[in-house]
C-alpha positions as CSV (number, residue, x, y, z in Angstrom):
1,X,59.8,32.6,-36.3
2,X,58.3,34.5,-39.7
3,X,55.5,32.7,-41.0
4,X,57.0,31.9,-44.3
5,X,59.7,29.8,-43.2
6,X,57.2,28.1,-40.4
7,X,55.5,26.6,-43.5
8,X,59.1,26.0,-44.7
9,X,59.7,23.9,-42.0
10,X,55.8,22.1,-41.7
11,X,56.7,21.1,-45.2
12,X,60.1,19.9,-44.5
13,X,58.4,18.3,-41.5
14,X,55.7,16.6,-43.5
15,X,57.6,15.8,-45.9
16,X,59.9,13.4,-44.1
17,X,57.1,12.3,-41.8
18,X,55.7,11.3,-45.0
19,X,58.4,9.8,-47.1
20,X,60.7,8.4,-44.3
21,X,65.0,9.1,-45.0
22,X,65.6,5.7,-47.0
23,X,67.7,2.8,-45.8
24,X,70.6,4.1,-48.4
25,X,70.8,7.1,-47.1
26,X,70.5,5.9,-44.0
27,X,73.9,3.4,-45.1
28,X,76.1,6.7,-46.8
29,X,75.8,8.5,-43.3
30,X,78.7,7.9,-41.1
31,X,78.0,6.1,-38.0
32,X,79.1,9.4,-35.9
33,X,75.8,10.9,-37.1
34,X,73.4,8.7,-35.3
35,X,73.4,9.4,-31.9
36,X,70.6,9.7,-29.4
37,X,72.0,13.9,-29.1
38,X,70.8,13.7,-33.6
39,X,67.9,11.9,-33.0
40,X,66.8,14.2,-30.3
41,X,67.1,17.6,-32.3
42,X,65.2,15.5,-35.0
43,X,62.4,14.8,-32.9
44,X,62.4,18.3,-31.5
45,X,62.4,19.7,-34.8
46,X,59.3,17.5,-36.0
47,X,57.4,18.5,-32.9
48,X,58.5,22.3,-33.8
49,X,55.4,23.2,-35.8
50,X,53.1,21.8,-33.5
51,X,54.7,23.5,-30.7
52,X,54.5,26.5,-32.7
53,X,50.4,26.2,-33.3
54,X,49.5,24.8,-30.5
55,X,48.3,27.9,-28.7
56,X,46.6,29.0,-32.4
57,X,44.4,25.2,-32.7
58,X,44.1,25.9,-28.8
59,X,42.0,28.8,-29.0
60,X,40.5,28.3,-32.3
61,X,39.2,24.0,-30.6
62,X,38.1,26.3,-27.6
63,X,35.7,28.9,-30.2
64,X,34.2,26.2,-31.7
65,X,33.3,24.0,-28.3
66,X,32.0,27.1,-26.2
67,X,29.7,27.8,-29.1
68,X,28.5,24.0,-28.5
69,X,28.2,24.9,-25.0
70,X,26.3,28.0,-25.4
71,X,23.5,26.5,-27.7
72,X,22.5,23.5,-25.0
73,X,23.7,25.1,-22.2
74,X,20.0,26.9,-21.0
75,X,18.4,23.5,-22.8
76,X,20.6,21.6,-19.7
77,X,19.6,24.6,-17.4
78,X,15.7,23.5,-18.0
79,X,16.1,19.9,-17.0
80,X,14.8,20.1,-13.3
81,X,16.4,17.3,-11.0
82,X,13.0,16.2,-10.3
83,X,11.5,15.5,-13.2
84,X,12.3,11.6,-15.2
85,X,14.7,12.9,-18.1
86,X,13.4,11.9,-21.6
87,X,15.5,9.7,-24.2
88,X,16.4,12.6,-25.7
89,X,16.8,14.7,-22.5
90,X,19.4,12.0,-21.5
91,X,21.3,11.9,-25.3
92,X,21.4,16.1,-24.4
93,X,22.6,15.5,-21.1
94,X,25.1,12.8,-22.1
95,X,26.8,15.2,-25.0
96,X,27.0,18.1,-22.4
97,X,29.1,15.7,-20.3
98,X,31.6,14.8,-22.5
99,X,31.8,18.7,-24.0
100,X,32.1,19.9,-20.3
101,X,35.3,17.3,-20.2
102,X,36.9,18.7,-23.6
103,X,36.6,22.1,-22.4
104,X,38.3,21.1,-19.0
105,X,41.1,19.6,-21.1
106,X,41.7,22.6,-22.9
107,X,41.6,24.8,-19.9
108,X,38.2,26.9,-20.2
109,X,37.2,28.5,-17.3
110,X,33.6,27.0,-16.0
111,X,31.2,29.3,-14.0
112,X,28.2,28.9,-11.7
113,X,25.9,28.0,-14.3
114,X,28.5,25.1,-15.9
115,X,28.5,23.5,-12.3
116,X,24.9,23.0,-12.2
117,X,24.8,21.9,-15.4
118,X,27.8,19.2,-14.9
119,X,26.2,18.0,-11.4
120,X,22.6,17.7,-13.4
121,X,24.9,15.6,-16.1
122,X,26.0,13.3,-13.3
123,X,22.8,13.2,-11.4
124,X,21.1,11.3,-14.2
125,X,23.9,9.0,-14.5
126,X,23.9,8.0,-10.7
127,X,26.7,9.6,-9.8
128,X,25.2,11.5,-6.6
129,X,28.7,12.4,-5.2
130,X,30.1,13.7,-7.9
131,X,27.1,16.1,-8.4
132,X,27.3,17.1,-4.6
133,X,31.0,18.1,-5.4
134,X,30.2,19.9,-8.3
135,X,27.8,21.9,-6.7
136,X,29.9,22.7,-3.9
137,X,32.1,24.4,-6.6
138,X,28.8,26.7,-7.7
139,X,28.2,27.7,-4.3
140,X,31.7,28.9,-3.8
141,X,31.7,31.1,-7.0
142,X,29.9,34.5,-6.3
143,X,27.0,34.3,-7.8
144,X,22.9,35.3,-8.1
145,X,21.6,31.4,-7.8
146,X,22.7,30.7,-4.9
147,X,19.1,29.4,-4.1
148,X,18.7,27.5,-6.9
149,X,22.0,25.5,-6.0
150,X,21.0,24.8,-2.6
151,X,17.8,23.4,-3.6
152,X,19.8,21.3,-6.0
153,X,21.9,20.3,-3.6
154,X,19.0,19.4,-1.4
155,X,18.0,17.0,-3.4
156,X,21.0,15.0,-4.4
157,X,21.5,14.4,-0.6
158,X,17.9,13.1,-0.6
159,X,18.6,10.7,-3.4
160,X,21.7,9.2,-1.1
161,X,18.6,9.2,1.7
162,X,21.4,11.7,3.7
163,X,18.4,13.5,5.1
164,X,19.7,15.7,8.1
165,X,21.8,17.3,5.3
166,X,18.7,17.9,2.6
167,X,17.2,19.8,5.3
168,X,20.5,22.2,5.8
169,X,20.5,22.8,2.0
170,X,16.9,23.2,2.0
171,X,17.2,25.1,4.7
172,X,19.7,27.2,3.0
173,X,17.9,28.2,-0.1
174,X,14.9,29.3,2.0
175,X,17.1,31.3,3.9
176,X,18.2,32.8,0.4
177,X,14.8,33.1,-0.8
178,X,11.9,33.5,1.9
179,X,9.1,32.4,-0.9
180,X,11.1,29.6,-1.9
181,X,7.7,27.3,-1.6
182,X,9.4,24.5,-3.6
183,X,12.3,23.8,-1.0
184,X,9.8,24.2,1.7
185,X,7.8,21.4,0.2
186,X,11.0,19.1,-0.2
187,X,12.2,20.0,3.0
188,X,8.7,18.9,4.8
189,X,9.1,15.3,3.0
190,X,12.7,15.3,4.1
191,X,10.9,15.7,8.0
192,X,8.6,12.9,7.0
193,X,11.3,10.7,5.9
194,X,12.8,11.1,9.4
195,X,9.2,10.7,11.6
196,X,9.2,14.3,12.2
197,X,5.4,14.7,11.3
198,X,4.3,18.0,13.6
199,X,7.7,20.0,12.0
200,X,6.6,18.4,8.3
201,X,2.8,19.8,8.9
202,X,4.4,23.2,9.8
203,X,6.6,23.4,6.8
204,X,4.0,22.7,4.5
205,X,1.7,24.7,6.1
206,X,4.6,27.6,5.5
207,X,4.4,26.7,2.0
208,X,1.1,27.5,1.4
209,X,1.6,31.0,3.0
210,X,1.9,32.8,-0.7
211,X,-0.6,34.7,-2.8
212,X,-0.1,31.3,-5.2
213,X,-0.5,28.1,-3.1
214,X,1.4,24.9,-4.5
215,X,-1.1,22.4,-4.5
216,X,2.0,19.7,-3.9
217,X,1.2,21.1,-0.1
218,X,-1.4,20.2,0.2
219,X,-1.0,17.4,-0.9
220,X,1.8,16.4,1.2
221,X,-0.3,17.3,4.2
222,X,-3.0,15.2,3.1
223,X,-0.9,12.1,2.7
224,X,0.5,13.0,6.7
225,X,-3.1,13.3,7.8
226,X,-4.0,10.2,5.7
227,X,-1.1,8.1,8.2
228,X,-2.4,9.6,11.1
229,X,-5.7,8.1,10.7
230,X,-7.7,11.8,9.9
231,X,-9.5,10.9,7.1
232,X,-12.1,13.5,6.6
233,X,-9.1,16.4,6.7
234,X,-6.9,14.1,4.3
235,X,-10.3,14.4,2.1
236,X,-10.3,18.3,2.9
237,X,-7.3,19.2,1.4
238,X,-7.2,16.7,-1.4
239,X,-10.2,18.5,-2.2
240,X,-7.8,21.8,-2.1
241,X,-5.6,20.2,-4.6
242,X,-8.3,19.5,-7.4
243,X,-10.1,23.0,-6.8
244,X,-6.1,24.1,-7.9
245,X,-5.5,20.9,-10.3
246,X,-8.7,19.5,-11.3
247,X,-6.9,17.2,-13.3
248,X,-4.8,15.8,-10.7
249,X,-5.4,12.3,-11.0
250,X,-3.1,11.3,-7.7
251,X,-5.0,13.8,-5.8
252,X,-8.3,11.9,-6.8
253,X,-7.6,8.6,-6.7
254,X,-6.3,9.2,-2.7
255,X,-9.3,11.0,-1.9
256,X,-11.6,8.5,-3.4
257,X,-9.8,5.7,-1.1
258,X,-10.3,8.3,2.0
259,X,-13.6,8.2,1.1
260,X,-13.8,4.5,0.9
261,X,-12.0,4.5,4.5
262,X,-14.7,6.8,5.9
263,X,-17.3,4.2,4.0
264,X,-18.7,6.8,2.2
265,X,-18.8,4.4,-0.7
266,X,-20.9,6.4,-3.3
267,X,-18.6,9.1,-3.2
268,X,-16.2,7.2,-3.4
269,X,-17.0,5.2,-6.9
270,X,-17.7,9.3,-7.5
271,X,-14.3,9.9,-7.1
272,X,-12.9,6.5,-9.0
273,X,-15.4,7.8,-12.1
274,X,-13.6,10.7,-12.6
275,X,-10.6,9.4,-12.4
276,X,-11.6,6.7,-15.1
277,X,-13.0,9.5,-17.4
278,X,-10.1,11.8,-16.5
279,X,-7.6,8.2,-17.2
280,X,-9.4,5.8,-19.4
281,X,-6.5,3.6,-20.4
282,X,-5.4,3.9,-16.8
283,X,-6.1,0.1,-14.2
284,X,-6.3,2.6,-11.0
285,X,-9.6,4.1,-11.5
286,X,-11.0,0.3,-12.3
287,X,-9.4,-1.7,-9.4
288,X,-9.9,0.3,-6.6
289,X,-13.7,1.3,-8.0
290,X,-13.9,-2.9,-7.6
291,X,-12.5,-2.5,-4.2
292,X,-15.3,-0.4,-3.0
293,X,-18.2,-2.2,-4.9
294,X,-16.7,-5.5,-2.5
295,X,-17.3,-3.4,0.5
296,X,-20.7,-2.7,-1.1
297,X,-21.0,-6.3,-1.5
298,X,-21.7,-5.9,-5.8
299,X,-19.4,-8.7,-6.0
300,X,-20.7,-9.1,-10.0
301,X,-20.2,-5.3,-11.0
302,X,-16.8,-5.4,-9.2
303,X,-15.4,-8.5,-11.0
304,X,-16.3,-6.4,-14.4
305,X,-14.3,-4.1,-13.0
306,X,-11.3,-6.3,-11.8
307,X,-11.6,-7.6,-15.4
308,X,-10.9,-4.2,-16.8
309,X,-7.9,-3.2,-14.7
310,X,-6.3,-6.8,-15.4
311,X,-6.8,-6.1,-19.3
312,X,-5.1,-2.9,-19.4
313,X,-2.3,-3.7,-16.4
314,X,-2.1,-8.0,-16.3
315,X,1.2,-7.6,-14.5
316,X,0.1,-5.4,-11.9
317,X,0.1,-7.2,-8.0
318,X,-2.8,-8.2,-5.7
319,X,-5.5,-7.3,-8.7
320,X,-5.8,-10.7,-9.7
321,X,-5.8,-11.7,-5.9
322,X,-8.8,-9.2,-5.0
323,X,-10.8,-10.6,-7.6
324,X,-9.8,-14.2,-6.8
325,X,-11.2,-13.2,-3.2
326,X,-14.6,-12.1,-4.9
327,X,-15.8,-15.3,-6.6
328,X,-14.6,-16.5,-3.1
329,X,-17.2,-14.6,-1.9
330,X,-19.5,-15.8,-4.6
331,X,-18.7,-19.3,-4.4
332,X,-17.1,-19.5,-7.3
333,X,-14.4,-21.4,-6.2
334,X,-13.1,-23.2,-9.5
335,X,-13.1,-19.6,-11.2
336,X,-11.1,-17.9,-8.3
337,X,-7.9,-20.6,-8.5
338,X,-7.1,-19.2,-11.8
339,X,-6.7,-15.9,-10.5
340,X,-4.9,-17.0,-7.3
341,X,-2.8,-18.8,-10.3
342,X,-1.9,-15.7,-11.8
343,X,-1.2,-13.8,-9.4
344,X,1.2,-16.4,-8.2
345,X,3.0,-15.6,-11.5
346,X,3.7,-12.4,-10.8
347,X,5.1,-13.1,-7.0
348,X,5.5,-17.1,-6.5
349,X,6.2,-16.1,-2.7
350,X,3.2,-14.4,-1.9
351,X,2.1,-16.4,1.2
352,X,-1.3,-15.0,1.3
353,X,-2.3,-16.0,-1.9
354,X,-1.1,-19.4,-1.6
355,X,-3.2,-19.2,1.8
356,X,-6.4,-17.8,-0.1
357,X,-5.9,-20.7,-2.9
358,X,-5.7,-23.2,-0.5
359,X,-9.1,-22.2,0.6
360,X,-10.5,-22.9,-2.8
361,X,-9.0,-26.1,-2.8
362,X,-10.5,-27.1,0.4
363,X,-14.1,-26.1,-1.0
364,X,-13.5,-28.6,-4.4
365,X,-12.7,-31.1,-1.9
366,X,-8.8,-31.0,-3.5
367,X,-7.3,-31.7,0.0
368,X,-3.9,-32.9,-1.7
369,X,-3.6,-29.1,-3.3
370,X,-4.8,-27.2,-0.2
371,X,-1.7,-28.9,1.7
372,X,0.8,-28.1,-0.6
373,X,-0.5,-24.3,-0.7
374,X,-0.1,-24.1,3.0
375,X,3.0,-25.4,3.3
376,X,4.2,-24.0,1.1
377,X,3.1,-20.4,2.4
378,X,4.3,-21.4,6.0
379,X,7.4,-22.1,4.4
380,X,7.9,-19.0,3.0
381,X,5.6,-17.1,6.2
382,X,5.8,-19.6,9.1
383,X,3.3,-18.2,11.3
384,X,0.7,-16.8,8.8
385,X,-2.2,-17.8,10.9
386,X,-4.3,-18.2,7.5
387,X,-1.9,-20.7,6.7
388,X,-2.5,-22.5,9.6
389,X,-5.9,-22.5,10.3
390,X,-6.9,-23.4,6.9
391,X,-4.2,-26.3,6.9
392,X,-6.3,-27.4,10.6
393,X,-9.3,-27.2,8.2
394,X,-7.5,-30.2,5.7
395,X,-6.3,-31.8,8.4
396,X,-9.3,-31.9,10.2
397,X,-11.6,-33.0,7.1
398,X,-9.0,-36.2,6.1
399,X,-9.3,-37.3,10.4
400,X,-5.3,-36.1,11.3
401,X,-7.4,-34.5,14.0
402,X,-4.6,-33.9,16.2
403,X,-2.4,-32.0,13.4
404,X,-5.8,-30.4,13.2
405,X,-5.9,-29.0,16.9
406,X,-1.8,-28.4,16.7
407,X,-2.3,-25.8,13.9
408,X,-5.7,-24.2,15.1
409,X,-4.2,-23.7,18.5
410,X,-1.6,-21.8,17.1
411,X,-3.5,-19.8,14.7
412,X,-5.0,-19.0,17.4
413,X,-2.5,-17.8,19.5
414,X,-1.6,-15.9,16.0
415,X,-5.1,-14.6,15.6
416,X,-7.2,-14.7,18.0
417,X,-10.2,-13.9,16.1
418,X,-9.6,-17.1,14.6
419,X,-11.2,-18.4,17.7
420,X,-14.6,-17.5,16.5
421,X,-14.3,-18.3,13.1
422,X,-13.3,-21.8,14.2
423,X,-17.3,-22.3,16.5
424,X,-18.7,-22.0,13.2
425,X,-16.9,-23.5,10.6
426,X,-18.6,-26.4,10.0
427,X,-14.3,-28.0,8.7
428,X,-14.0,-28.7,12.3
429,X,-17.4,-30.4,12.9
430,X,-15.4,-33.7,13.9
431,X,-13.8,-32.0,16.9
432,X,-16.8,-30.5,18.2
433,X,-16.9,-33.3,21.2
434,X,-13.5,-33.3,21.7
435,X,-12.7,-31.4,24.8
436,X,-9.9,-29.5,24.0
437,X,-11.1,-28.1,20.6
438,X,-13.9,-26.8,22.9
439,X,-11.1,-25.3,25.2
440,X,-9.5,-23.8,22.4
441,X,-12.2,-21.6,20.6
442,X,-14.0,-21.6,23.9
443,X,-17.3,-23.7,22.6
444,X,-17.7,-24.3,26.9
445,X,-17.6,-20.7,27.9
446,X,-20.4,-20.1,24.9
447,X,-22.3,-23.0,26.9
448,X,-21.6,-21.6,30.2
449,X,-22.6,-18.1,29.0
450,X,-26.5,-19.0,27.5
451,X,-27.0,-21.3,30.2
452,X,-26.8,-18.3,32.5
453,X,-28.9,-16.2,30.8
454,X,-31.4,-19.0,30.4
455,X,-34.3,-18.2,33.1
């Protein structure tokens, strides 16, 4: 068809698309005319000119897309899988998804580089399977990232917690590329996320075997040492870390509480400074700087300290119960139910707080309070021996003495280092004649034992 009488017809076309045959003309044509056969060629001739461009706005749709593609397709290419997107990273990611889909529907070719880039669109939208298939498209394309996908690939199956599999991607890429550190890294945590702790120390230790060490591991092999009770190495390498990071702030915050666990406390508090310097608005270097100052036994300095970390994180758990434990300590029992209070807020069915709290009520003489908080914690924990023996303590300080030997007996059984908290504690000083409460924390065998001795 010439071009001139194209626009002949895309006027005609218009024309009548615009300004529809009227009902008198429609009346003067002679009912032979309309039949479906007319209508048909009617229709075919209105879709004529859009038949006739189609492969024209085609090409033209497909021009002005790719050049879309092209400007955020290396922006896409930077967003590691790793890494939390941004608001704006996810807008980015968002538009590449639904230009990837127009240029599907109008047949443009993807390559490697495109599959990536859709499976990192669908891997911040949840969609793990759909990535996984998408990348199984960029592996089967020749190309020179090969690596890069597999490491991908990795970690989608780790996010569906399909860990046999990360390790055979992981695998892969390092196959592809012997320095491939990062894979290494995420391969060992794959081993640690199956138990496999000797083969995880092995792959991180192959990590480190480059002329540029990733301090991530060494500090995966500190957090394996750590578990396996070898705190001074855990310190070691954490140590590593910070000599490559000094800045790391996870790196010192575990070392100062591997410090704390080896009761070095003063390099500890060392260790939770820095952080705080290195973190000011941060509740991590505070609280666990108040833990340690508890071991110490600065009960004041560290409730300054608990005071701080609740200030800048109030919704954080356990802070408020640690500090409710230290003016335990202090005696300060009216000031700690507030903080069991508040930390109730944050997790109503946390038994051992309830448990601590009824302890406080028990010291104010609030024995109606100090049952409720047991049973309820029993109902949520129903053999939390703190529960129990401090609800033998209320029991045994109203006279229910034999509710009182019930629950200590099973505390007990629970704990048995309960045994010899319950010789001392002057709660049960009612039952200290009564023959089986001797039995039961073994007050006899104490009698027995310093009448042998005596000379």
């Amino acid at each position: 068809m010439q071009p001139k009488k194209s626009f002949t017809l895309c006027l005609f076309t218009v024309f009548f698309t615009l300004n529809p045959i009227p009902a008198w003309a429609w009346d003067s044509l002679p009912s032979s005319f309309i039949t479906p056969l007319n209508v048909i060629i009617f229709a075919l001739i209105l879709l004529l000119p859009v038949l006739y461009f189609k492969d024209h706005i085609r090409v033209k749709l497909a021009k002005k897309l790719y050049k879309q593609h092209i400007e955020i397709r290396d922006k896409i290419w930077d967003i590691h899988l790793l890494d939390e997107a941004t608001q704006e990273q996810r807008e980015l990611l968002s538009d590449a998804n639904r230009l990837y889909q127009k240029l599907n529907w109008i047949g443009v070719p993807y390559d490697s580089y495109d599959f990536v880039n859709m499976a990192k669109c669908e891997f911040f939208e949840g969609n793990y399977s759909k990535a996984i298939k998408h990348l199984d498209k960029a592996i089967s394309i020749p190309n020179n990232i090969q690596a890069n996908i597999s490491y991908c690939k990795g970690i989608v199956l780790s996010n569906l917690n399909r860990h046999k599999e990360a390790i055979d991607a992981f695998n892969s890429a390092m196959v592809l590329d012997t320095g491939y550190s990062a894979a290494a890294i995420l391969k060992g945590k794959e081993l640690v996320a199956l138990e496999q702790y000797d083969d995880a120390i092995k792959t991180f230790k192959s990590a480190l075997e480059t002329d540029n060490p990733d301090p991530a591991a060494f500090f995966n092999l500190a957090s394996i040492y750590s578990d396996k009770g070898s705190h001074q190495k855990a310190v070691e390498l954490y140590r590593e870390v910070l000599e490559l990071e000094p800045d790391n702030s996870y790196a010192l915050e575990n070392m100062g509480i591997e410090l704390r666990e080896l009761e070095l406390f003063d390099d500890s508090i060392d260790a939770f400074n820095r952080l705080i310097e290195l973190e000011p608005k941060q509740y991590q270097g505070y609280v666990n700087n108040a833990i340690v100052l508890c071991y110490k036994n600065s009960l004041e300095e560290a409730i300054v300290h608990f005071d701080k970390a609740i200030e800048l994180a109030p919704d954080i758990p356990r802070i408020h119960f640690n500090k409710g434990l230290a003016l335990q300590k202090l005696e300060r029992f009216d000031e700690s139910i507030p903080s069991f209070s508040a930390e109730l807020k944050i997790d109503s069915n946390d038994y051992e707080t309830l448990a601590a709290r009824a302890f406080s009520f028990l010291r104010l003489n609030k024995y109606e309070e100090a049952f409720n908080d047991c049973n309820e914690s029993l109902s949520i924990k129903k053999d939390y021996p703190m529960a129990l023996y401090n609800r033998a303590c209320a029991y045994a300080l109203t006279g229910e003495e034999s509710n009182a030997l019930s629950d200590i007996k099973s505390s007990i059984e629970l704990d048995d280092t309960n045994k010899c908290f319950a010789r001392a504690d002057e709660d049960f000083a009612s039952l200290r004649d009564d023959p089986e409460f001797r039995q039961l924390v073994g007050l006899d065998e104490e009698v027995g034992a310093e009448d042998a001795d005596s000379p």
